[in-house]
MDTraj code that builds the backbone (N, CA, C; nanometers):
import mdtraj as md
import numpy as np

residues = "UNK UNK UNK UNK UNK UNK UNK UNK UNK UNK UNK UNK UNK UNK UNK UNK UNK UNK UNK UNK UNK UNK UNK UNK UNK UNK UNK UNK UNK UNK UNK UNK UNK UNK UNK UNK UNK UNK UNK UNK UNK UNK UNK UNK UNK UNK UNK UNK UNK UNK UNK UNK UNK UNK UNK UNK UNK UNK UNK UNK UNK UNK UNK UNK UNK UNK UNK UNK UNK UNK UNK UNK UNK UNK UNK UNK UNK UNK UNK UNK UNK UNK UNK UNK UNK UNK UNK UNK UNK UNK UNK UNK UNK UNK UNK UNK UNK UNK UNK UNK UNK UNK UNK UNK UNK UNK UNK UNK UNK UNK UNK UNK UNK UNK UNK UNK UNK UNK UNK UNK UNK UNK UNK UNK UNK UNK UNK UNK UNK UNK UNK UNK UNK UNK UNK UNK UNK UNK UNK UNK UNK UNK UNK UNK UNK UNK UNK UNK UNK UNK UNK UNK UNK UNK UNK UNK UNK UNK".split()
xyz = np.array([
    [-12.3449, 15.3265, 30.8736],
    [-12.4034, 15.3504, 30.7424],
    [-12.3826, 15.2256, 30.6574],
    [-12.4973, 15.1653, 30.5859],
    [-12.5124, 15.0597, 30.4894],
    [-12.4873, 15.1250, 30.3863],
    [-12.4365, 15.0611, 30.2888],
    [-12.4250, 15.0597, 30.1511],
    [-12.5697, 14.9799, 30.0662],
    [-12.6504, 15.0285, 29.9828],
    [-12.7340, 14.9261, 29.9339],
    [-12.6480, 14.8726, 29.8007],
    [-12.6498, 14.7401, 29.8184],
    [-12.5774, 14.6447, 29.6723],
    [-12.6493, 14.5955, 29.5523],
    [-12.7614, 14.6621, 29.5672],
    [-12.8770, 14.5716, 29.5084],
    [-12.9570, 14.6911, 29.4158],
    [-13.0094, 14.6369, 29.2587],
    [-13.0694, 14.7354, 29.1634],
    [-13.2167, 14.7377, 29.1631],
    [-13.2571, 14.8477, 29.1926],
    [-13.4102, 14.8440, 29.1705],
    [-13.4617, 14.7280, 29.0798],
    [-13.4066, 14.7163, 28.9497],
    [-13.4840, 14.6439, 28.8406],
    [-13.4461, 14.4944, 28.8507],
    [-13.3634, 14.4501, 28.9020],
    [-13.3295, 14.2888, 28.9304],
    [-13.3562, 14.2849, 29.0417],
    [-13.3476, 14.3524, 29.1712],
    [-13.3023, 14.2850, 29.3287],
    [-13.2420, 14.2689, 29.3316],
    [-13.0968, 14.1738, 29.2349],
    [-13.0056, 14.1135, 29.2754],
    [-12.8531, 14.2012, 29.3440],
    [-12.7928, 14.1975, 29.4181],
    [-12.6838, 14.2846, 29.4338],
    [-12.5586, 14.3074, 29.3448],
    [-12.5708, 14.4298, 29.3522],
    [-12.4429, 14.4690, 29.2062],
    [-12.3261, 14.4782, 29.2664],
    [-12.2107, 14.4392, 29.2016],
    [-12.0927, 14.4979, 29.2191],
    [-12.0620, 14.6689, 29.2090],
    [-11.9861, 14.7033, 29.3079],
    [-11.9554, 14.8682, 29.3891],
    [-11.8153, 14.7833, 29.4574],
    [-11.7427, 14.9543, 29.3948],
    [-11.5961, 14.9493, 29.5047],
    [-11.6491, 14.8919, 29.6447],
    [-11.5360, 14.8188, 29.6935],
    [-11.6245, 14.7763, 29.8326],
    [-11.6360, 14.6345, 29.8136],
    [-11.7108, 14.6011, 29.7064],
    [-11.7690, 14.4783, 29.7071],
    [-11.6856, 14.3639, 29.7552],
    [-11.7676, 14.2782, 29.7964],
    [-11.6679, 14.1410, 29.8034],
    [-11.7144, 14.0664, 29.7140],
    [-11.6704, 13.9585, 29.6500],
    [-11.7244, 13.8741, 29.5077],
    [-11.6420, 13.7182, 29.5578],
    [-11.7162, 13.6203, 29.4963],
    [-11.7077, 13.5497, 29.4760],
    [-11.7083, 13.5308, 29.3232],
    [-11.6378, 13.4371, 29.2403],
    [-11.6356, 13.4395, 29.1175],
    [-11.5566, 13.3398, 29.0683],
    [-11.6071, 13.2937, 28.9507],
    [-11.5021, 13.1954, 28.8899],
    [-11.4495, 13.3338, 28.7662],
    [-11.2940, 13.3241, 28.7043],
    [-11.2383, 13.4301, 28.6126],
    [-11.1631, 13.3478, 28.5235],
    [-11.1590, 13.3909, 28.3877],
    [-11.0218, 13.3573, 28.3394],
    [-10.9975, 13.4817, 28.2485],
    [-10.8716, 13.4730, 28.2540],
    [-10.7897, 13.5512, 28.1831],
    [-10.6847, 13.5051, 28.0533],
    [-10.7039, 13.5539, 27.9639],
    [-10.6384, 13.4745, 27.8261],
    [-10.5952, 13.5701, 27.7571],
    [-10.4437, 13.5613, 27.6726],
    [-10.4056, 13.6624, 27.5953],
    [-10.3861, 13.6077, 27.4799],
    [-10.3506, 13.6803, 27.3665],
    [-10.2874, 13.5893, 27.2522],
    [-10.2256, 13.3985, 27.2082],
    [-10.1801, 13.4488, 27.3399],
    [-10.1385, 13.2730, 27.3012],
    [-10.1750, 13.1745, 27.3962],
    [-10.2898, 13.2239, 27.4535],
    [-10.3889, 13.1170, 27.5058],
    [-10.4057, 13.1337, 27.7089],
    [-10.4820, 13.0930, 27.7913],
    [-10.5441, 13.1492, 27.9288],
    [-10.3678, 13.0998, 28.0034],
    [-10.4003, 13.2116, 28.0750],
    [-10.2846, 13.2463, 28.2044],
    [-10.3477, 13.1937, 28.3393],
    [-10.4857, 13.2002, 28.3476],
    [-10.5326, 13.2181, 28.4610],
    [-10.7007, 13.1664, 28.4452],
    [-10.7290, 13.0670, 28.4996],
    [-10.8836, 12.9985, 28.4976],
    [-10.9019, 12.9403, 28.5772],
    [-11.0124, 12.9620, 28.7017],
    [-11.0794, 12.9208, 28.8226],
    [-11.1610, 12.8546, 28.7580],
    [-11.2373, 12.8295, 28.6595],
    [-11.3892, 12.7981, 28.5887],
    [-11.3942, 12.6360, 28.6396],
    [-11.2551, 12.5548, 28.6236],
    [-11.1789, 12.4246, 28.6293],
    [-11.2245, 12.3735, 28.8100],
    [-11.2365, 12.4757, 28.8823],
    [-11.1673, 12.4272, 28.9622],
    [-11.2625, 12.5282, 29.1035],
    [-11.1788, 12.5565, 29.2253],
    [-11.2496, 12.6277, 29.3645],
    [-11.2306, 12.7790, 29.2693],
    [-11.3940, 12.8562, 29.2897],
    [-11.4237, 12.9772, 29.2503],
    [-11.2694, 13.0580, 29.3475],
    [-11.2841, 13.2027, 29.3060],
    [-11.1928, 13.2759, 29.3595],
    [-11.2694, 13.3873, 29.4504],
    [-11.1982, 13.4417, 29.5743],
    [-11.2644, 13.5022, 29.6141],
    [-11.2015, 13.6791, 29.6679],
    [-11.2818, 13.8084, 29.5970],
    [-11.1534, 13.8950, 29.6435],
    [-11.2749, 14.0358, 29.6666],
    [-11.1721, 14.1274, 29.7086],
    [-11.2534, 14.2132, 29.7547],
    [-11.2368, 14.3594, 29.6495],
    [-11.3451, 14.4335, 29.5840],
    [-11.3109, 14.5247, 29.4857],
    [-11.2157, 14.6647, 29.5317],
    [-11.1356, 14.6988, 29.4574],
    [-11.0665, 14.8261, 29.5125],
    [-10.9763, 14.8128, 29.6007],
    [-10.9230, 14.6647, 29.6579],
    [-10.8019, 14.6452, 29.6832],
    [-10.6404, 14.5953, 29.6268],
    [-10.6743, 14.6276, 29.5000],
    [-10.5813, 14.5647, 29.4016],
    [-10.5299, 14.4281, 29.3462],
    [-10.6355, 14.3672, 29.4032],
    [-10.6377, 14.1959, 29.3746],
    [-10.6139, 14.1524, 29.2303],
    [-10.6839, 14.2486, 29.1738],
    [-10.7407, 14.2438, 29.0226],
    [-10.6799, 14.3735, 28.9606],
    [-10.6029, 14.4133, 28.8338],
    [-10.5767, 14.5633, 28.7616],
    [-10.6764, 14.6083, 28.8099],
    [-10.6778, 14.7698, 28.8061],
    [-10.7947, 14.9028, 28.8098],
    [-10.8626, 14.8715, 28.6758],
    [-10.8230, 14.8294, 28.5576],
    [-10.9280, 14.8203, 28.4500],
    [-10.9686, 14.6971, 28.4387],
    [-10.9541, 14.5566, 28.4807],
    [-11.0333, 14.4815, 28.5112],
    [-11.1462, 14.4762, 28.6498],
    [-11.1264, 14.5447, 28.7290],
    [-11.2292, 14.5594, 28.8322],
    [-11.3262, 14.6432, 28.7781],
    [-11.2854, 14.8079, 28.6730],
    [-11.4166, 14.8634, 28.6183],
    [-11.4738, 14.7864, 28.5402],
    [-11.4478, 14.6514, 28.4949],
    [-11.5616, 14.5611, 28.3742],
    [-11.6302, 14.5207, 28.5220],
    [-11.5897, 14.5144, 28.5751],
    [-11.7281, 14.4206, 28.7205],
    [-11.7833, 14.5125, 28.7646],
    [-11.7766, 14.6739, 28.8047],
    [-11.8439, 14.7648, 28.8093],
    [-11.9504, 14.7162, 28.7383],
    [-12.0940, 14.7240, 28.8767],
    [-12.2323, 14.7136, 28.7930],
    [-12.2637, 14.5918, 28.7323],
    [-12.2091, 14.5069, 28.7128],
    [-12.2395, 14.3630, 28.7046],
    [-12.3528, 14.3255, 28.8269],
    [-12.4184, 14.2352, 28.8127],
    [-12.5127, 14.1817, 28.9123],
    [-12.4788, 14.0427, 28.9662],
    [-12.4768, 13.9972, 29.0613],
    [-12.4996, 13.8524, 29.1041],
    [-12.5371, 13.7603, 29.0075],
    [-12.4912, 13.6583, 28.9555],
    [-12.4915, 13.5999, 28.8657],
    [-12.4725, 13.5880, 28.7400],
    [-12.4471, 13.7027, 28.7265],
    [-12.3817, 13.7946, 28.5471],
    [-12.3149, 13.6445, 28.5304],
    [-12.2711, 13.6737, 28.3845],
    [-12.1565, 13.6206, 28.3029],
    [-12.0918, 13.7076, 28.1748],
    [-11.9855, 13.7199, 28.1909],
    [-11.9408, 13.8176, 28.1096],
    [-11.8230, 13.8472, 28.0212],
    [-11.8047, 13.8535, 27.9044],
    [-11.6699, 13.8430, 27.8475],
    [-11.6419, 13.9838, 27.7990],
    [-11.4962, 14.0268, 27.8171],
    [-11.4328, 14.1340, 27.7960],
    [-11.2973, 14.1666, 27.7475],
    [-11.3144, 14.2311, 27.6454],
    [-11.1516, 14.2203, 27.5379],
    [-11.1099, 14.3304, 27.5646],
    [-10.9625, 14.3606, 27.5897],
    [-10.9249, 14.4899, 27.6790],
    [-10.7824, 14.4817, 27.6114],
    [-10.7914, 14.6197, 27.5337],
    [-10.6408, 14.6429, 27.3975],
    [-10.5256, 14.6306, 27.5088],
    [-10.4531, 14.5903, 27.3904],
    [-10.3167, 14.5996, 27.4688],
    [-10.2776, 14.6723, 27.5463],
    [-10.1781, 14.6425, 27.6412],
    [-10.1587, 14.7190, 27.7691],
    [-10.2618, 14.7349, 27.8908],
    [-10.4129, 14.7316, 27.8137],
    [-10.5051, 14.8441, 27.8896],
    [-10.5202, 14.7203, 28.0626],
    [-10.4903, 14.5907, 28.0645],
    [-10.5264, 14.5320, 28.1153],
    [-10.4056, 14.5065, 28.2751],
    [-10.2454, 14.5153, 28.1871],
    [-10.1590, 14.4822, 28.2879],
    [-10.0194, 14.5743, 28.2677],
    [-10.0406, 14.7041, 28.1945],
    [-9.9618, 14.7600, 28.1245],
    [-9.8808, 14.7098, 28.0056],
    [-9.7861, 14.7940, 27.9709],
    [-9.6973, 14.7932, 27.8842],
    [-9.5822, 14.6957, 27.9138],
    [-9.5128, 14.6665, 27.8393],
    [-9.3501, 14.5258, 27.8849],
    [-9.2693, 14.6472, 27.9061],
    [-9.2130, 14.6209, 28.0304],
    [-9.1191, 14.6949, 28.0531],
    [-8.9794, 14.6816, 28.0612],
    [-8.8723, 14.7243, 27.9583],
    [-8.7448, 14.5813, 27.9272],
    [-8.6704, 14.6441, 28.0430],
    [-8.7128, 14.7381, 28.1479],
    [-8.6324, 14.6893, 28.2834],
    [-8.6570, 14.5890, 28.4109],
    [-8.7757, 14.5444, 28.3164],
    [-8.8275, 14.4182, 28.4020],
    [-8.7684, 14.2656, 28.3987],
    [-8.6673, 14.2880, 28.2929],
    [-8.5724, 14.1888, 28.2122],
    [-8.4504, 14.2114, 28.3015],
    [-8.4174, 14.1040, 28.4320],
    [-8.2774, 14.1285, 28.5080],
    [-8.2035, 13.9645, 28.4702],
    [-8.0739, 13.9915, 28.4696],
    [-7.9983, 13.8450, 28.5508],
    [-8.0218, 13.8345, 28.6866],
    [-8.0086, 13.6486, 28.7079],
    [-7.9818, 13.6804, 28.8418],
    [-7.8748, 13.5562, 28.8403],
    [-7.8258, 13.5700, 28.9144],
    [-7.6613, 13.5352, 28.9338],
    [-7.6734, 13.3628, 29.0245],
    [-7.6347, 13.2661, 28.9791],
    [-7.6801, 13.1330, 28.9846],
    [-7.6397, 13.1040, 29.1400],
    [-7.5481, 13.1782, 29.2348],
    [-7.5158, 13.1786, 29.3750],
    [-7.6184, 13.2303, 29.4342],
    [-7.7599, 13.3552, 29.3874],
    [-7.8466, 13.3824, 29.4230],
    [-7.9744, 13.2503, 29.3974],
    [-7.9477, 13.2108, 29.2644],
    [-8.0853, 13.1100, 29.2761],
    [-8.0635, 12.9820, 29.3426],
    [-7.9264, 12.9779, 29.3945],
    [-7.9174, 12.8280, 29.4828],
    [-7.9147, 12.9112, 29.6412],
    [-7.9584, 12.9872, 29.6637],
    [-7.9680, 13.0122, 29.7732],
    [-8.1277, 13.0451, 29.7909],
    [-8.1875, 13.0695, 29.6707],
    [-8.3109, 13.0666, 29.6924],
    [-8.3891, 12.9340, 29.7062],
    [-8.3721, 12.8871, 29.5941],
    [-8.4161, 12.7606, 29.5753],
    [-8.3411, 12.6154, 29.5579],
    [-8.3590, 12.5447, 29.4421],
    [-8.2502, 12.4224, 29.4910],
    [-8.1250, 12.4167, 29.4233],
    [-8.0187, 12.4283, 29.4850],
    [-7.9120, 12.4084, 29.4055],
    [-7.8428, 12.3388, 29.2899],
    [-7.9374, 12.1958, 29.2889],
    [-7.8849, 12.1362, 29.1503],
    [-8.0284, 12.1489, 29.0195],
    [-8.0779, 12.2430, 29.0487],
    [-8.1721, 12.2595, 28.9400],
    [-8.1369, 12.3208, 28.8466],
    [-8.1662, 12.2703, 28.7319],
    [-8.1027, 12.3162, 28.5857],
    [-8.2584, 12.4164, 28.5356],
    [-8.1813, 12.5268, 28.5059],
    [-8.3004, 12.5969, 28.4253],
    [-8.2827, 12.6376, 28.3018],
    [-8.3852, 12.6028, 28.2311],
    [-8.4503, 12.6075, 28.0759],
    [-8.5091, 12.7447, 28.0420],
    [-8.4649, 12.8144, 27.9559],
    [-8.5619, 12.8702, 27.8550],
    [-8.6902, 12.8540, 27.8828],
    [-8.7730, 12.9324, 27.8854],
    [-8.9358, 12.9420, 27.9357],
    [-8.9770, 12.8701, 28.0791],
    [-8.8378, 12.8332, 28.1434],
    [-8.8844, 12.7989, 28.2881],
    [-8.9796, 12.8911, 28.3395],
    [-9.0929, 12.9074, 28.4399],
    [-9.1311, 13.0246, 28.5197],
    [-9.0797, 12.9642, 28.6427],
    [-8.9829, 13.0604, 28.7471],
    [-8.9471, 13.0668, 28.8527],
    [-9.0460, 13.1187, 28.9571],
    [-9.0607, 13.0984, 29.0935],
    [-9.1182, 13.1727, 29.1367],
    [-8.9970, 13.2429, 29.2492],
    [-8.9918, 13.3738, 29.2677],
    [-8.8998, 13.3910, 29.3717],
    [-9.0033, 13.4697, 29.5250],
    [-8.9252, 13.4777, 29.6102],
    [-8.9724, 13.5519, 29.7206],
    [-8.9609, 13.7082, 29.7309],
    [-9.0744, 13.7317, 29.7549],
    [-9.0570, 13.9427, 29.7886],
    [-9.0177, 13.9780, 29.8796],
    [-8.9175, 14.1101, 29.8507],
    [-8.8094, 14.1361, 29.9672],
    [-8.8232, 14.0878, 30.0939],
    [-8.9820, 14.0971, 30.1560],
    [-9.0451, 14.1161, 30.3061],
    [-9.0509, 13.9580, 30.3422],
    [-9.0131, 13.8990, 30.2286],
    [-9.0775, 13.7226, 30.3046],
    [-9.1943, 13.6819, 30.2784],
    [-9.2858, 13.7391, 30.2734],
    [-9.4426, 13.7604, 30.3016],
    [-9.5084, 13.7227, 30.1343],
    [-9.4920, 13.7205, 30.0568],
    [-9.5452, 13.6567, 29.9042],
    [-9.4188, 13.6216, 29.7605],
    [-9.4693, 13.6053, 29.6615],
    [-9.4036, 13.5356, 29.6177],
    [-9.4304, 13.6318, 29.4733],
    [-9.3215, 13.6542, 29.3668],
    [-9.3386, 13.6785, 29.2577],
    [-9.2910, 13.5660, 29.1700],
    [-9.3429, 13.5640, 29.0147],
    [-9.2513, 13.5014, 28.8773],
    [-9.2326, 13.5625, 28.8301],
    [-9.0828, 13.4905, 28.7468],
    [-9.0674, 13.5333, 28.6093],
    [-8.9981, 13.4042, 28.5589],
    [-9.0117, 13.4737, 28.4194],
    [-9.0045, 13.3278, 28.2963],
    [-8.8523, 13.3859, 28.2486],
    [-8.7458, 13.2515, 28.2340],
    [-8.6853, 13.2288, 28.2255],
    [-8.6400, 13.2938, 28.0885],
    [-8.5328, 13.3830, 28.0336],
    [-8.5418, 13.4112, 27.8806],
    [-8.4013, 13.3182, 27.8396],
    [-8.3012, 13.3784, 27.9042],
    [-8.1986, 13.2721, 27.8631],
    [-8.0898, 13.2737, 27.9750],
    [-7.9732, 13.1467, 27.9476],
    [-7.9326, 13.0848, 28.0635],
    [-7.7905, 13.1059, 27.9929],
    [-7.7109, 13.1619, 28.0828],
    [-7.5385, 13.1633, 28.0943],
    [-7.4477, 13.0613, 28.1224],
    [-7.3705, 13.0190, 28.0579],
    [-7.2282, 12.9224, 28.0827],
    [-7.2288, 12.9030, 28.2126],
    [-7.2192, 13.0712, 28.2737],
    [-7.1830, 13.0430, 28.4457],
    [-7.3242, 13.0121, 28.5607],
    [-7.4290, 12.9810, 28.4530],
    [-7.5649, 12.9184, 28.5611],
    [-7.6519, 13.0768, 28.5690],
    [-7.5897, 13.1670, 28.5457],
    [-7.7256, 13.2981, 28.5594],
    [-7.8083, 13.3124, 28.4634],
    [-7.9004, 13.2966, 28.4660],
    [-8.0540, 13.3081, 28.4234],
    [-8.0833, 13.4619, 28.4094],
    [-8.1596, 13.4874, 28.2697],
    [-8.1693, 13.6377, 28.2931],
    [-8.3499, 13.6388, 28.2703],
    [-8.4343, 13.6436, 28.3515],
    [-8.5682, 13.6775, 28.3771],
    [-8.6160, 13.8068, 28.3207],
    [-8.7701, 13.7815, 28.3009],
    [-8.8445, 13.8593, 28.2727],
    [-8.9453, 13.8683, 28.3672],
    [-8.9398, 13.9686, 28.4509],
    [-9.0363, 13.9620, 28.5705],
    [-9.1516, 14.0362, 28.5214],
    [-9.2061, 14.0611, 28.3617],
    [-9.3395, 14.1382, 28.3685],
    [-9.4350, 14.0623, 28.3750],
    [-9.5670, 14.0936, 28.4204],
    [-9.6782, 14.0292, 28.3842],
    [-9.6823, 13.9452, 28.2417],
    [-9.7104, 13.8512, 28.2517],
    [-9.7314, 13.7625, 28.1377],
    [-9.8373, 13.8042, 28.0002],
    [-9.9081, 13.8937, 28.0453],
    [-10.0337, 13.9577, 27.9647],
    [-9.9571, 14.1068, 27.9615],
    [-9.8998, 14.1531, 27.9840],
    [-9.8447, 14.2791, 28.0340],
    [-9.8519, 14.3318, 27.8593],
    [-9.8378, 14.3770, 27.7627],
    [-9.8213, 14.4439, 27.6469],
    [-9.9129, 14.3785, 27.5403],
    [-10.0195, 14.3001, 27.5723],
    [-10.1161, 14.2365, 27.4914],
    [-10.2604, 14.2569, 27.5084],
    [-10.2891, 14.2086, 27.4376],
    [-10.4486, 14.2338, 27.4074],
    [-10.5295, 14.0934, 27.5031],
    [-10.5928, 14.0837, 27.6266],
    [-10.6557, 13.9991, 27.7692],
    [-10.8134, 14.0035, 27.7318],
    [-10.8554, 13.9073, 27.6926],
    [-10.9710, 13.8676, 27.7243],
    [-10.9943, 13.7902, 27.8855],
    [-11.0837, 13.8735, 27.9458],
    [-11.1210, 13.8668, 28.0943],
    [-11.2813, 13.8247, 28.0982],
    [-11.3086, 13.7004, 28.0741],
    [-11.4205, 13.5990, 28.0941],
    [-11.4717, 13.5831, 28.2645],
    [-11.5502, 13.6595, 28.3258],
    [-11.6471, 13.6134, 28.4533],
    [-11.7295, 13.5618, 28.4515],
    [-11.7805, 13.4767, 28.6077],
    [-11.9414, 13.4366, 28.6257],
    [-11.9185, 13.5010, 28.7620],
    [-11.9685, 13.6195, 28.8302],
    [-12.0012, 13.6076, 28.9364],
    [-12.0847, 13.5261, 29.0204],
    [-12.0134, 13.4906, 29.0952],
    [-12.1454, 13.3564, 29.2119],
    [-12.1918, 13.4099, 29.3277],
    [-12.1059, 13.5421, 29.4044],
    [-12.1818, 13.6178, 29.4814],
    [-12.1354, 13.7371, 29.4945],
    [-12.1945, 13.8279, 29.5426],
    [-12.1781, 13.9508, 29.5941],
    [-12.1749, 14.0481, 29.7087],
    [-12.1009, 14.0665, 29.7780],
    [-12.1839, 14.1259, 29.9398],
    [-12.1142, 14.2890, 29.9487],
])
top = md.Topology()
chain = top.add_chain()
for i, resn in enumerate(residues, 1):
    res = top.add_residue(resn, chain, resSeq=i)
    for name in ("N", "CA", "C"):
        top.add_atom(name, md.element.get_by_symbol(name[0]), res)
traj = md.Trajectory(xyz[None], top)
């Protein structure tokens, strides 16, 4: 069974769960873009696999091949709420075993660390730094409790 991707009144193929896209995105909150392909190699992901929040994939719902599109999405609605148990130390014998041992970290550093499995990588931004070298992070989304303008051009659709 085919899926048809495509609208009677354009031809062109629409975005549907499913979809695969090609796209340049940026993403910008209050104090300016987190995230912009526009610069640089388009991005490429598949809809309804969580690549993207559930409420940024419904703004591409129904979009067509070649759209361009800007979208302001209230606080929270985009990456949730800040969650202050997302705020841990981590203990400076853990970050020299992660990463390099004589690295000094700053206030608004973003770290990146490894996920339990090995297999990808999370950040968090640095909030403040202890006498004894532990760093206490904020691992939420960076947009996480703000108001995200989510700017697309789709370039393809399948």
């Amino acid at each position: 069974m085919t899926t048809d991707t495509t609208t009677a009144a354009t031809g062109l193929p629409t975005v549907q769960q499913g979809s695969f896209l090609t796209l340049h995105y940026r993403l910008a909150g209050p104090a300016g873009t987190v995230i912009n392909t526009f610069e640089g190699k388009p991005a490429t992901l598949s809809v309804g696999t969580g690549e993207l929040s559930p409420a940024l994939e419904q703004r591409l719902i129904g979009l067509t091949e070649g759209a361009r599109a800007t979208f302001e999405l209230a606080a929270g609605e985009a990456f949730g709420e800040r969650n202050p148990d997302m705020q841990q130390w981590v203990a400076r014998k853990l970050l020299d075993e992660l990463g390099d041992p004589d690295e000094d970290y700053s206030v608004g550093d973003v770290v990146e660390f490894p996920t339990p499995d090995g297999m990808g990588k999370y950040a968090g931004v640095a909030l403040q730094v202890r006498d004894d070298g532990a760093v206490r992070f904020d691992f939420n989304h960076p947009l996480a409790g703000v108001p995200v303008t989510f700017e697309v051009q789709l370039i393809g659709v399948l």
